[in-house]
C-alpha positions as CSV (number, residue, x, y, z in Angstrom):
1,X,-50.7,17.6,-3.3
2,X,-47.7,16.2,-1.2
3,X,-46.3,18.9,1.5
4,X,-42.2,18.6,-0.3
5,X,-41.5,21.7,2.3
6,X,-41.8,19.1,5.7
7,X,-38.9,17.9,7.3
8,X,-39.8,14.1,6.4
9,X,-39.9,15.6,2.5
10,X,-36.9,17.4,2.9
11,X,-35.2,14.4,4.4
12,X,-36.1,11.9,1.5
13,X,-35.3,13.9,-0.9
14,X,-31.6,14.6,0.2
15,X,-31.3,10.4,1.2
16,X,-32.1,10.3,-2.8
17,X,-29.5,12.8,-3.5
18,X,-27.1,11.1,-1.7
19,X,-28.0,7.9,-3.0
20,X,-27.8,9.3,-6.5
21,X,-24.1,9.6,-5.9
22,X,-23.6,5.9,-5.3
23,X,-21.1,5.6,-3.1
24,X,-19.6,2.7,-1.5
25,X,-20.5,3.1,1.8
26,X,-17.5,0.9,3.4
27,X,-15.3,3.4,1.3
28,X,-16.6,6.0,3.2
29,X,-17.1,4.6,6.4
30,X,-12.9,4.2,6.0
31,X,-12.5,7.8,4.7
32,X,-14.5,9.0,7.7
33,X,-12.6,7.3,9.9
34,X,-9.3,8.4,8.7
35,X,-10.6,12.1,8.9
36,X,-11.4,11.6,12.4
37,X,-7.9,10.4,13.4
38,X,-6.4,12.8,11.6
39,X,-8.5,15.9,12.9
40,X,-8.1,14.1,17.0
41,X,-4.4,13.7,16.6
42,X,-3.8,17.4,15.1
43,X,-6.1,18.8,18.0
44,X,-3.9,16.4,20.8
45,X,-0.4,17.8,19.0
46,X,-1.4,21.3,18.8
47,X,-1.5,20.9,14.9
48,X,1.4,19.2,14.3
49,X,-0.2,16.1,12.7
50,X,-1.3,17.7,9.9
51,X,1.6,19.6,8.6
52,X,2.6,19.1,5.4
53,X,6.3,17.4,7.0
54,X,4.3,14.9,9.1
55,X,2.1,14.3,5.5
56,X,5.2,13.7,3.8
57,X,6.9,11.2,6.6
58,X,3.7,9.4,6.7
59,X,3.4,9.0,2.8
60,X,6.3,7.3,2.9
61,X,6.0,5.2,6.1
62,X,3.2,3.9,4.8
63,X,4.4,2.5,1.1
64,X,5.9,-0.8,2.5
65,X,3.0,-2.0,4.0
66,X,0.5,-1.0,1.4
67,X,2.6,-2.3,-1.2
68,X,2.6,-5.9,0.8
69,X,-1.2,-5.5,1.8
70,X,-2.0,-5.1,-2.1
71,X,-0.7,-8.9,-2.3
72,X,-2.6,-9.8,1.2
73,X,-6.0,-9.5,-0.9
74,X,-4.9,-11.7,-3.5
75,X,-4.2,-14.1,-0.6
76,X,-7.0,-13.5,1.2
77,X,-9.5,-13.4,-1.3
78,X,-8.3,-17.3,-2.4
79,X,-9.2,-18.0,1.1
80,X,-5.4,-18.4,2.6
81,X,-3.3,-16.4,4.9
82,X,0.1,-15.6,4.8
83,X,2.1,-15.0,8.1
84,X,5.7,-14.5,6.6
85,X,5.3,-11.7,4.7
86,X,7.5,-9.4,7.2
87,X,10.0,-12.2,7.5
88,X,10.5,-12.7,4.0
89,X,10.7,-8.8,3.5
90,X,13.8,-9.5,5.8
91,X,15.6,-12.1,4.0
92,X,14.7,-10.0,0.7
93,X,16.2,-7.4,2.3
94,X,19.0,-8.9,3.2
95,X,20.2,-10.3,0.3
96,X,20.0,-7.0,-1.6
97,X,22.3,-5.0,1.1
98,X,25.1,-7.8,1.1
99,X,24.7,-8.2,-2.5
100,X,25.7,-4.1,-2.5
101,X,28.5,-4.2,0.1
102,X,29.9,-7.5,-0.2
103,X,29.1,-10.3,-2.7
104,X,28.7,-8.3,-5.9
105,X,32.1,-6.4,-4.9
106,X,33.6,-9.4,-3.6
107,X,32.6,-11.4,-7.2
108,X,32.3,-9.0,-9.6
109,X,34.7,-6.4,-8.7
110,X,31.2,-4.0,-8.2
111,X,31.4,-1.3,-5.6
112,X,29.1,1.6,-4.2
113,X,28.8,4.0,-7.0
114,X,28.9,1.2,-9.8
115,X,25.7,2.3,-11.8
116,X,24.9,-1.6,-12.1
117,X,25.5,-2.5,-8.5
118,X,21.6,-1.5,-7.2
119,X,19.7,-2.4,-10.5
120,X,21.4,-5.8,-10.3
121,X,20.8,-5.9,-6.5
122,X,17.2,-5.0,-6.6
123,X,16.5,-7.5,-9.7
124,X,18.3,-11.1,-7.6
125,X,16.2,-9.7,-4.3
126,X,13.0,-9.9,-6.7
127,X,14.0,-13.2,-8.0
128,X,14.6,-14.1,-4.8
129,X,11.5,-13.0,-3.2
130,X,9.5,-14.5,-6.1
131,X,10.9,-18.2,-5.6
132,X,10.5,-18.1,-2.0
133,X,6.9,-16.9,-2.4
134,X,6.1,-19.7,-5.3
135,X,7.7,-22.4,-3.0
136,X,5.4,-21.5,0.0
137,X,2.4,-21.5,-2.6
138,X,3.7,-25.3,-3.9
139,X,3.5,-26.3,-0.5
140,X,-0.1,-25.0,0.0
141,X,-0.8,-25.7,-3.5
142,X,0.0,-29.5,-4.4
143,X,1.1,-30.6,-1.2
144,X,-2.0,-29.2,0.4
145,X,-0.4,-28.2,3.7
146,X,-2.5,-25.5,5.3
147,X,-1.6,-21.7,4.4
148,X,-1.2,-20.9,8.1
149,X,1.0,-24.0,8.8
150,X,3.5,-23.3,5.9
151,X,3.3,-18.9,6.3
152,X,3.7,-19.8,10.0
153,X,7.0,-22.0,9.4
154,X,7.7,-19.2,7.4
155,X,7.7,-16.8,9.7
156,X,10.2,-18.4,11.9
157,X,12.9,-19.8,8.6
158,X,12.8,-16.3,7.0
159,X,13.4,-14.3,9.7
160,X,16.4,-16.0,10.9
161,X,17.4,-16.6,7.8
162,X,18.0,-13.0,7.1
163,X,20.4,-12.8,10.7
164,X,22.6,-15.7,9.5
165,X,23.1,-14.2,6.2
166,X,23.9,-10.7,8.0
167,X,25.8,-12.4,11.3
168,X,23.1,-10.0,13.2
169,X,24.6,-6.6,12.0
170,X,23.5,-3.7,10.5
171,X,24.6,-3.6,7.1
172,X,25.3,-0.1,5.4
173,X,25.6,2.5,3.7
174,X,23.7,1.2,0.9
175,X,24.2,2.6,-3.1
176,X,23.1,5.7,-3.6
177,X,20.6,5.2,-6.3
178,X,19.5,2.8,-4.1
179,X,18.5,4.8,-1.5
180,X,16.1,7.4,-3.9
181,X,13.9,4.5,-3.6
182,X,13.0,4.6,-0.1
183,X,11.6,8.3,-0.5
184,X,13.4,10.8,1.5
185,X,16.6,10.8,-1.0
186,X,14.5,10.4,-3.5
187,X,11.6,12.9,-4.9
188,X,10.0,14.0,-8.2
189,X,10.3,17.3,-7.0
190,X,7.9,20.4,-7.4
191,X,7.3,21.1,-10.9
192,X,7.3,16.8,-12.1
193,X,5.0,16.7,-9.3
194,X,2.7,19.1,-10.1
195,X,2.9,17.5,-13.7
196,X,1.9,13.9,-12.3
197,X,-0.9,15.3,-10.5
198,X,-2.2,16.6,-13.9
199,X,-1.7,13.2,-15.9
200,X,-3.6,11.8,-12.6
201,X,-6.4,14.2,-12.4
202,X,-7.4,13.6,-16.5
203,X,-6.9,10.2,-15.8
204,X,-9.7,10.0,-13.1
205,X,-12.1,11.9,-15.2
206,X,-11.6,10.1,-18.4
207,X,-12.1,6.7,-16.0
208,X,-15.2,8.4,-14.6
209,X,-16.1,9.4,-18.6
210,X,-15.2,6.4,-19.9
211,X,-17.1,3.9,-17.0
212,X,-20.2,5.8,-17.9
213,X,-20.1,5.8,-21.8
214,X,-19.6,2.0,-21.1
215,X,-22.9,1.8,-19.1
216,X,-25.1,3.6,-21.8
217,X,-23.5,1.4,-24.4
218,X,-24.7,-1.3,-22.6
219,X,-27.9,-0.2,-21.5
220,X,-26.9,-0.1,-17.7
221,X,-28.6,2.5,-15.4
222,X,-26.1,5.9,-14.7
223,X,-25.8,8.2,-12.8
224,X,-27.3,11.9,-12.9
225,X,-24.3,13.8,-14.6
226,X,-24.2,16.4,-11.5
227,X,-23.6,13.3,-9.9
228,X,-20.9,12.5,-12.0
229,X,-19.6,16.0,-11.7
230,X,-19.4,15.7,-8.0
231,X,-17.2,12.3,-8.0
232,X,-15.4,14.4,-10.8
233,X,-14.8,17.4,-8.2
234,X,-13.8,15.3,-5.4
235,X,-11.2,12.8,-7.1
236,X,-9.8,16.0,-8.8
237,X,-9.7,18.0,-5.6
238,X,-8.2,15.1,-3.7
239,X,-5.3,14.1,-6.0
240,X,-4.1,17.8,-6.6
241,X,-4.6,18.8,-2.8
242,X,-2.5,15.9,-1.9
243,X,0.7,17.2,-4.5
244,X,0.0,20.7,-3.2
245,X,0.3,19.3,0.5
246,X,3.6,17.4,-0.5
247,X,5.3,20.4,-2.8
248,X,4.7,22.8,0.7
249,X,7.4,20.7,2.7
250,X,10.5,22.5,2.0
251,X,14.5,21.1,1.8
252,X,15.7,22.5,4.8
253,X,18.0,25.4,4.2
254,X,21.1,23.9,5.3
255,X,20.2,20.5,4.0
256,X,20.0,22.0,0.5
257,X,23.1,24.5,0.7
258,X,25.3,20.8,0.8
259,X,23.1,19.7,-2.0
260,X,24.5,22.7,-3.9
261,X,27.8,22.4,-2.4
262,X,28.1,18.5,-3.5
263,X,27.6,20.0,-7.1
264,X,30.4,22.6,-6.9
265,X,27.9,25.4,-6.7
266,X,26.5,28.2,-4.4
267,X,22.7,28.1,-3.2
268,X,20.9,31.5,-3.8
269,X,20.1,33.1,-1.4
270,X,16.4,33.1,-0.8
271,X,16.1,30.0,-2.3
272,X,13.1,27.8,-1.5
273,X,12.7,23.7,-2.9
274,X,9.6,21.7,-2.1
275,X,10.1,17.6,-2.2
276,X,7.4,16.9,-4.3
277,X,6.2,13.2,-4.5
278,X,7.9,10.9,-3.0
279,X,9.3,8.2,-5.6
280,X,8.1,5.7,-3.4
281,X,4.7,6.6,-3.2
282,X,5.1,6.6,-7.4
283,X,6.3,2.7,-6.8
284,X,3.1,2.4,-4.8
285,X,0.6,4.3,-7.3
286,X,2.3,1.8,-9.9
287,X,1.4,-1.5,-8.4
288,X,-2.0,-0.1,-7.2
289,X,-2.8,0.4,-11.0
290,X,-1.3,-2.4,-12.0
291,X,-2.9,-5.1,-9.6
292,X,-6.5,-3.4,-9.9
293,X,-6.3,-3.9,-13.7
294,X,-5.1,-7.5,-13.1
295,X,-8.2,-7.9,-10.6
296,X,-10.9,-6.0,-12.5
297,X,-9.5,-7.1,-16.5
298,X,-7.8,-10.1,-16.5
299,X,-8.3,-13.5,-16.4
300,X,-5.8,-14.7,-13.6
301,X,-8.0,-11.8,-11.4
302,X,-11.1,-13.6,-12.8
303,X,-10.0,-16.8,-11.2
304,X,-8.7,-15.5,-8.0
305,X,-12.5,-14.2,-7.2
306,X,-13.9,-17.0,-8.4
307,X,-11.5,-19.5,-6.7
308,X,-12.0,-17.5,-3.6
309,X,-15.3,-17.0,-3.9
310,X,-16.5,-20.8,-4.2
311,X,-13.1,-23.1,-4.6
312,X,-15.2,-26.2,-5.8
313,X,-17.5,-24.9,-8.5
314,X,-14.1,-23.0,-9.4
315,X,-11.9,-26.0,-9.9
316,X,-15.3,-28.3,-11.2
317,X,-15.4,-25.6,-14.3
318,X,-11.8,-26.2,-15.1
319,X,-10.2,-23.3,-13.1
320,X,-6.3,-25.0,-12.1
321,X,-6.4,-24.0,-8.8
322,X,-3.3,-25.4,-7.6
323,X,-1.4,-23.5,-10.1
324,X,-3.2,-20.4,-9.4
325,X,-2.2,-20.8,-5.6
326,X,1.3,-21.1,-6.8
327,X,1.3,-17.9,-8.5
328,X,-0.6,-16.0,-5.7
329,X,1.5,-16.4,-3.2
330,X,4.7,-15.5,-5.7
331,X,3.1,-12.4,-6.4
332,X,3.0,-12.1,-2.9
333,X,6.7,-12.9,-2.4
334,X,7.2,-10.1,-5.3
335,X,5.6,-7.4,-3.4
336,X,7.6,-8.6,-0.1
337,X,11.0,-8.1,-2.1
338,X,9.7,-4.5,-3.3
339,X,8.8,-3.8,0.0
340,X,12.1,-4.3,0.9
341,X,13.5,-2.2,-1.5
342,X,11.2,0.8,-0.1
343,X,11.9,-0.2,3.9
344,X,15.6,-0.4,3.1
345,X,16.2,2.3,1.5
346,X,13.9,4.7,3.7
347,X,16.3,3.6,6.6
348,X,19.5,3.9,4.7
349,X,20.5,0.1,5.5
350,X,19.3,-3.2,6.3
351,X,18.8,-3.7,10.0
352,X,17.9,-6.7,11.5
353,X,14.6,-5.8,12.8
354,X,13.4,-4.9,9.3
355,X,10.0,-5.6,8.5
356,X,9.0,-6.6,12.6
357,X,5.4,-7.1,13.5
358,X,4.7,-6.4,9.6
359,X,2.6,-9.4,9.6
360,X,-0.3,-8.1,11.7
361,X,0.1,-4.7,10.2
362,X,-0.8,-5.9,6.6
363,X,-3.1,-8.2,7.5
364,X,-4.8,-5.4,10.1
365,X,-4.7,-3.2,6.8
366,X,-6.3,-5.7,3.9
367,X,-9.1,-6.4,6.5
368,X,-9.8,-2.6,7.4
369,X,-10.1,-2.1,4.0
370,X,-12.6,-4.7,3.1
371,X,-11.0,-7.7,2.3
372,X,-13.6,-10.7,4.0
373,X,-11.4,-13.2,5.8
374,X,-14.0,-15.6,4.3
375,X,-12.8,-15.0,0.9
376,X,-14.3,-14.0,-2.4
377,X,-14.1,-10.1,-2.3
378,X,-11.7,-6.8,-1.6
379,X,-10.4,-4.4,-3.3
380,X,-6.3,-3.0,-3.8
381,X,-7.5,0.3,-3.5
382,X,-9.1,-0.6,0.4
383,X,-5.7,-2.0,1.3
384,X,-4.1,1.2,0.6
385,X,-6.7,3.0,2.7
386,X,-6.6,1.0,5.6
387,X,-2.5,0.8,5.2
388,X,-2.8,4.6,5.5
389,X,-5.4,4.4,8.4
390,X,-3.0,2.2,10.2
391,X,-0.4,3.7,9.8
392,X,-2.0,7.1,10.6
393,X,-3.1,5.3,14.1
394,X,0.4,4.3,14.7
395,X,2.3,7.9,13.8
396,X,-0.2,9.5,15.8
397,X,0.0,7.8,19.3
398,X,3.7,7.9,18.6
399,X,3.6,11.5,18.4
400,X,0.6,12.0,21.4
401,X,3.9,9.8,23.4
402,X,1.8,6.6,23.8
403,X,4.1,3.6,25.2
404,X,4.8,1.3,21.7
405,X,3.9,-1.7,23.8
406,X,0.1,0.0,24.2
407,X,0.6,1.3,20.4
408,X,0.1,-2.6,19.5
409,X,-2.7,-3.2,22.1
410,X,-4.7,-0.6,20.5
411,X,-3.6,-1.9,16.5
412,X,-4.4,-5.5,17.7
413,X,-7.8,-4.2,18.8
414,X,-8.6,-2.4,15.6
415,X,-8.1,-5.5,13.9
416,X,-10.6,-7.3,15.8
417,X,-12.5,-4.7,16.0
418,X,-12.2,-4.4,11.9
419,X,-13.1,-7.8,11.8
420,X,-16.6,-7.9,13.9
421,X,-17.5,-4.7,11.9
422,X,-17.2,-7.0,8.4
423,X,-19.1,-9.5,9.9
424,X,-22.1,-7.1,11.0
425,X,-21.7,-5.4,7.8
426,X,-21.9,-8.5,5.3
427,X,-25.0,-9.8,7.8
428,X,-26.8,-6.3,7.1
429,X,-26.6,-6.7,3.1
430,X,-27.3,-10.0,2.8
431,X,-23.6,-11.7,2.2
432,X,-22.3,-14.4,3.9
């Protein structure tokens, strides 16, 4: 009989345990990296990192650039590249303040306060972003001009397209209603928080339920259900430990006596108000669901793996791939416009350094989270990891007082590094 009380026992059976779990280990690899930067920059700023305030600036630092990097994998996956996207979050952005401050009041007779005045503003800067986008994908598309080539021309027109339709200034203040976008103005507060949290926490077990009823309907192998009750646990333990984290940074006290004083009333005394979610980090949850359902349930998401993944056999079996270039990189000039809502609105106005150095930042983040440069695979929700990761990188030197110009030394060695870890990955299983 077999000695199970040796260490070589002991160790298989907890590698089988593990196993059991089945856990992406380039997920985790990312999550244990993040947990490492977070832990070495709260021990280099005497805890500050970690504070629920520093939680809550990052949240919302990071949105633009996830919300851009969710795009970059459609892009990437079809085996193109696209090198305008912080330019074009520019001219997006842009177009949206001087429709607020000086066409739509100029034309219409709108001005800051007119309920319309954002909606209307927000809806031509998606347009806008949209045709620009599909126009870049024609180009790469039917007039098969390289991705680089026509993102790179991009990158120059956009930018200074957005100073010549500014003159080079600042433009502000933007619309109120506007500005809840961005994150700061505008929260879900405590108790709405605590409710999303709920609806997000069912939602992850009935997704964990519902993938395994699926698998024994269909005679697939599952998971142990303590298994299933650990990724249950953790996904549970995550989402409500994040609104907790958000709900504990506090309205400063003055902050919140004009609040009350704007409404004609008097603050108790003694009163406390968490933020609660930020409603940009809502905008991002949104397209994260969204584009994962497109990617995983739909047929356009279908094609875009498939195109990626071998563009000849996809075309050859009747997959228009031209078209589906077209629309790829408009859903890409979509997600720049929103991003330009979000980066706005956080800053209170469009500046003209808006969206600056964007490029490599989304890029960096759709490739740390597992998007192959070769094409053919990544996932939205590893975009939004490595957005945080990089963003988390950034915030943290910033705070430690590291020089911005060695802040981008390090970022553009990540990505490198990012990249050569892929490629030793993908060699290791087996995937070219």
């Amino acid at each position: 009989m077999a000695d199970t009380t040796s260490p070589t026992a002991a160790t298989v059976v907890t590698k089988s345990k593990f196993q059991e779990l089945e856990l992406d280990l380039r997920l985790l690899g990312m999550i244990g990296a993040l947990v490492l930067l977070c832990i070495g920059f709260n021990l280099m700023t005497d805890g500050r990192f970690l504070t629920p305030r520093n939680i809550f600036n990052l949240s919302i630092q990071t949105v633009s650039v996830a919300i851009m990097a969710c795009g970059m994998v459609f892009i990437i996956v079809t085996r193109h590249i696209d090198l305008s996207v912080g330019a074009l979050l520019a001219t997006c952005s842009a177009i949206m303040a001087m429709l607020q401050t000086q066409w739509l009041p100029q034309t219409l007779g709108l001005g800051l306060g007119n309920p319309m005045i954002w909606v209307i503003a927000i809806v031509l800067g998606l347009v806008a972003g949209t045709a620009i986008g599909a126009f870049q994908g024609w180009l790469v598309g039917y007039l098969t001009i390289p991705a680089f080539i026509v993102t790179l021309g991009g990158f120059l027109v956009w930018r200074n397209v957005a100073w010549y339709l500014t003159d080079g200034q600042t433009i502000g203040p933007l619309d109120a209603n506007f500005l809840k976008l961005g994150g700061i103005n505008g929260t879900l507060g405590t108790t709405w928080s605590w409710v999303l949290g709920a609806v997000a926490a069912a939602a992850a077990v009935w997704a964990l339920v519902n993938a395994r009823r699926a698998k024994v309907n269909y005679g697939f192998p599952t998971k142990p259900v303590w298994a299933e009750a650990v990724m249950a646990t953790i996904s549970v333990g995550a989402i409500l430990g994040f609104i907790a984290t958000l709900n504990a940074y506090t309205i400063p006290e003055r902050r919140l006596e004009r609040m009350f004083e704007a409404r004609g009333e008097i603050m108790p005394e003694g009163l406390i108000v968490g933020y609660g979610v930020p409603i940009s980090v809502l905008l991002l949850l949104a397209v994260a669901l969204v584009l994962t359902v497109v990617a995983r349930k739909t047929r356009f998401g279908r094609y875009i793996f498939a195109t990626g993944g071998n563009p000849d056999a996809a075309e050859l079996s009747g997959i228009n791939t031209r078209w589906l270039t077209v629309k790829v990189f408009a859903l890409m000039g979509f997600l720049c416009a929103l991003s330009a809502v979000v980066a706005s609105a956080r800053l209170a106005n469009h500046s003209n350094d808006i969206g600056t150095l964007d490029e490599l930042r989304v890029i960096a983040a759709a490739v740390i989270g597992g998007t192959a440069l070769a094409g053919g695979s990544g996932t939205i929700y590893g975009a939004i990891l490595g957005a945080l990761i990089m963003q988390a990188l950034q915030s943290g030197m910033a705070m430690v007082g590291v020089d911005a110009p060695f802040q981008n030394i390090v970022v553009g060695s990540v990505l490198v590094l990012a990249v050569l870890l892929d490629i030793v990955y993908r060699k290791r299983v087996g995937v070219k």
